[in-house]
N, C-alpha and C positions, 0 to 999 in steps of 0.2 A: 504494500500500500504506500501510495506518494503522497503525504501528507501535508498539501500545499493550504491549510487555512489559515496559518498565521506564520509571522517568524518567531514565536513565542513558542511553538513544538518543537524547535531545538532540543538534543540531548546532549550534555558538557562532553565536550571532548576528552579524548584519554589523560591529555595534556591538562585541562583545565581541572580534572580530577585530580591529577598530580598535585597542582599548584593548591588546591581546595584541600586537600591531607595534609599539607605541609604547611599550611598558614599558620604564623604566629599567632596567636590572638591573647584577649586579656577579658575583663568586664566592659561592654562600650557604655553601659548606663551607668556605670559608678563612675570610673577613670578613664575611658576610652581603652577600645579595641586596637591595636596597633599596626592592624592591615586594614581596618576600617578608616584609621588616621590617613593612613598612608594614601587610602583611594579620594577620600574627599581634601586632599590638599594636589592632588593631581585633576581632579576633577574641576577644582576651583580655577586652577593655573590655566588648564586647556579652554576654559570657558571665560577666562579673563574677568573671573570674580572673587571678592574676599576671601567668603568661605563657601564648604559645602556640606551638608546633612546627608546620610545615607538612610534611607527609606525602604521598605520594603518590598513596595510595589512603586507604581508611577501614578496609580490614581490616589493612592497616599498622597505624593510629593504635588497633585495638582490642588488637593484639599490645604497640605496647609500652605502653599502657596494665596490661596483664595481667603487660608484663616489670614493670613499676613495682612494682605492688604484691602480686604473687602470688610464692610461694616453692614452688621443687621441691619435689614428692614430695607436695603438699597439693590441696585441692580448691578447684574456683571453683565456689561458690550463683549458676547461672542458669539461666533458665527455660527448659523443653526444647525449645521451637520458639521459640529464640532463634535469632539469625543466629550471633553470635559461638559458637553449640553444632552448628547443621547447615550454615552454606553457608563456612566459613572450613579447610575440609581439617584437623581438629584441632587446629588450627595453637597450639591452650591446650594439648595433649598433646604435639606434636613440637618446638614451641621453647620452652617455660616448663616444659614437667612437670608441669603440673596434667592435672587428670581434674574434667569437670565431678559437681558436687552438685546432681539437677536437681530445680527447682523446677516441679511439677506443679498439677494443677488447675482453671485458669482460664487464659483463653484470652492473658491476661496476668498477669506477678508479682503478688501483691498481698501486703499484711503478714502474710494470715491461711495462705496457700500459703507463704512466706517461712516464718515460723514452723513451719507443718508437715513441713519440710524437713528443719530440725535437729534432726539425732540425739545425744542424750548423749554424751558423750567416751569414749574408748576405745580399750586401750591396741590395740587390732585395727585400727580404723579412723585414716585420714586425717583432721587438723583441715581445720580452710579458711582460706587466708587471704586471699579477696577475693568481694565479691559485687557481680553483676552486673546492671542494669538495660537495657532498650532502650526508649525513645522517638523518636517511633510504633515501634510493632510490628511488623515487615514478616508475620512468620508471621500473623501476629491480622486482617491487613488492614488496615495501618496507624493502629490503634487508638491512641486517647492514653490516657498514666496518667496523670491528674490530679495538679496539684503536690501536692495533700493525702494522696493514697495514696502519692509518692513520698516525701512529711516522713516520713510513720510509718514506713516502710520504715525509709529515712536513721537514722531516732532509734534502731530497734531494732539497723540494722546496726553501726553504731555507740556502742551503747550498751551492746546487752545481749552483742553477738556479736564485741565492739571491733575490730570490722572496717573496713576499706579498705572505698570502692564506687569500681567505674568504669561508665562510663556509655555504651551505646553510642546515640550521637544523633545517626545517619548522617542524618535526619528529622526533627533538632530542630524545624530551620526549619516544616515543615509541622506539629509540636505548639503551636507555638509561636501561629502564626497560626489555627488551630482553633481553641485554646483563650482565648487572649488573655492568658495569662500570660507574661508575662517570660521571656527566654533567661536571663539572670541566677538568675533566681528557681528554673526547673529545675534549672539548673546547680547550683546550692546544696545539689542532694542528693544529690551526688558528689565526690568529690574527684579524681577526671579527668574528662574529655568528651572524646567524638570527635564530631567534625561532619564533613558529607560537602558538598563544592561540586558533585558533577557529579550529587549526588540534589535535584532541584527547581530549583536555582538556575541549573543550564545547563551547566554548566563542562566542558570537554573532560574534567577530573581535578583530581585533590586533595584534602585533606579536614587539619583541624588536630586535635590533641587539646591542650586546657586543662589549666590545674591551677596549682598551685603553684611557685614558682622551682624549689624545690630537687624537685621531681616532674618536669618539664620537662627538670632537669638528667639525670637516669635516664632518662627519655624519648629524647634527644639520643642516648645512649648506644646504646639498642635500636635507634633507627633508625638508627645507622652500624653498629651488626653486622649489622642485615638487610638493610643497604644501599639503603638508602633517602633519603641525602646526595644533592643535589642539587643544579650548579654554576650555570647563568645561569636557575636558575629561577622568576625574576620575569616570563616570560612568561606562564607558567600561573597566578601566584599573581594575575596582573592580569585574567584571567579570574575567578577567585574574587572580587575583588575588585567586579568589574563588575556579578555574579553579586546583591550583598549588596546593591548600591546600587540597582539596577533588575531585580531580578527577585523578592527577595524578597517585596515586597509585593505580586505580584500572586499568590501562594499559592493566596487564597482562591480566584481562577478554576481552576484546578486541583479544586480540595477539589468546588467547584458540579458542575461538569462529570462528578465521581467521583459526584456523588451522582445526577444525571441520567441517566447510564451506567446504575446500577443500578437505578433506577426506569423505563426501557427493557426490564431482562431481566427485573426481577422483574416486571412486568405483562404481556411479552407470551411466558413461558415458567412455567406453573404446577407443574411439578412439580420445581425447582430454588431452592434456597435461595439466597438474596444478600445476605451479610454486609452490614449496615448502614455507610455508610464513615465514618470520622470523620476524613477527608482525602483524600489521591489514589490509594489501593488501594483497590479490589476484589475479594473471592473471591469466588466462585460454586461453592456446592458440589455434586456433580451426582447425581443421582437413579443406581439400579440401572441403569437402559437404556443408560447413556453412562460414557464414559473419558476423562478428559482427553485422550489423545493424540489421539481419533478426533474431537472436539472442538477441537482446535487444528490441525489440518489441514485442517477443513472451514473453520474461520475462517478460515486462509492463501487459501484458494481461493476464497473471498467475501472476499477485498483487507485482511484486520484480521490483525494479529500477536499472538497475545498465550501468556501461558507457562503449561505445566502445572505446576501447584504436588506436586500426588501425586496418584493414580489416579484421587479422585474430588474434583478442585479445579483449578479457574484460578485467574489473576491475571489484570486489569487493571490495567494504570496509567494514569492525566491524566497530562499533562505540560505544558512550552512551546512543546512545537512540534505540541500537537492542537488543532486550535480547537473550539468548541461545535459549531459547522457538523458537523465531522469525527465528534466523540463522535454525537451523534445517526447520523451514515450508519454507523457503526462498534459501537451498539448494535443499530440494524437488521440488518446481518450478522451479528453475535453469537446474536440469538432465532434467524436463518434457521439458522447452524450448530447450535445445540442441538435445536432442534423434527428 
């Protein structure tokens, strides 16, 4: 079975296993873990931030990201078919109090969708006190926003709206290596980041969110109320760590492979659309005749896994453990399931 629904079904390589037995560790809730030290002072450096908090998951790190800088009873500006709006159980409305302000339009945020968001002030309405970015896009098919669309954004949110941004960059990594801009350079148009180890880079779990000392400090906070303190876990963190050093850069195999995949369905099933990928997702949007469901059951039963996004949408993902070999047999069963 080709288990293309996420790059989250990663299994740690034998290597990352090694590195995970061998980690030093300590208490990271009393004194700090010391491979867990290790990964968020690398984390911070590579993202051209103070510090950084190691998190368990990434929908952790987008919660307190949002504890940080959003205030009950207001709204967070993010875009509708964001992750941190449909796959995080409202987790902005049942632990922060906010109610998303959704940013429409385009298959991603941009300044001109941004802009058309805000509505005049009003003693009836909610202000906002946080707005929210995702790089790649997972709804979009892991689209990039270029750093320049992300400054304008940055400048207006900040400027005109003197808003907080957090950033969700569970895929930095795959922006990053698409586009050949700087983790730093993204980073710079938020004042928090989440990043994900176990999307791309392999890791069983984990993910940090960046920012500031005293942003971190509130940080710290959120994740001991949601409980998310963590004692000997330098094991995991030395995954992520393994993750940064040797997995990172083979991305762009990933990104090839997404693009190959789709130039598979799109030439040998004519009457289905295939998001162009600008990394390792895939949508396929599917024609009146077919439903995702009946279409990911046929793919199960032709050996290929992969997930219905809504009635008339897959996903694919590339990953590290598909090889080219694999994408090619696993684009082949994909046209036999849709035809």
């Amino acid at each position: 079975m080709i288990d293309l629904r996420s790059d989250t079904v990663t299994r740690p390589t034998a290597a990352m296993r090694r590195a995970m037995a061998e980690a030093e560790v300590g208490d990271d809730v009393l004194d700090g873990d010391p491979t867990v030290l290790k990964l968020q002072e690398r984390v911070a450096a590579l993202l051209g931030k103070e510090r950084a908090l190691f998190v368990p998951t990434g929908t952790m790190g987008n919660a307190c990201g949002l504890w940080v800088h959003g205030k009950h009873g207001t709204e967070a500006y993010a875009h509708d078919d964001s992750h941190i709006v449909n796959w995080e159980i409202a987790g902005m409305a049942g632990l922060r109090g906010l109610q998303p302000r959704m940013v429409r339009g385009a298959p991603v945020m941009t300044l001109d969708t941004l802009k058309a968001a805000v509505r005049p002030a009003s003693k009836h309405a909610p202000p906002a006190s946080v707005v929210c970015f995702e790089n790649t896009h997972n709804g979009a098919g892991g689209m990039v926003t270029p750093v320049a669309e992300l400054r304008a954004m940055a400048e207006f949110a900040r400027g005109t709206l003197k808003l907080p941004i957090h950033m969700d960059g569970a895929r930095l990594w795959n922006a990053h290596v698409a586009s050949g801009t700087s983790l730093a350079d993204f980073a710079a148009c938020a004042d928090t980041v989440m990043v994900s180890f176990s999307k791309g880079l392999g890791a069983p779990l984990g993910a940090c969110i960046v920012g500031s000392a005293a942003h971190i400090d509130e940080a710290f906070v959120a994740r001991k109320r949601l409980g998310g303190g963590m004692r000997q876990s330098g094991i995991v963190a030395a995954a992520a760590l393994h993750g940064l050093e040797h997995h990172l850069g083979r991305l762009h195999e990933d990104h090839a492979n997404a693009k190959r995949l789709s130039a598979i369905v799109a030439d040998g099933v004519k009457d289905v659309t295939v998001v162009p990928p600008d990394s390792n997702i895939v949508m396929i949007d599917l024609p009146a005749r077919l439903d995702a469901g009946a279409v990911t059951t046929k793919a199960k039963e032709l050996g290929v896994l992969i997930s219905p996004w809504h009635a008339k949408r897959v996903r694919v993902v590339t990953h590290l453990d598909a090889s080219a070999a694999q994408i090619e047999e696993a684009g082949r069963a994909i046209v036999k399931a849709l035809a």
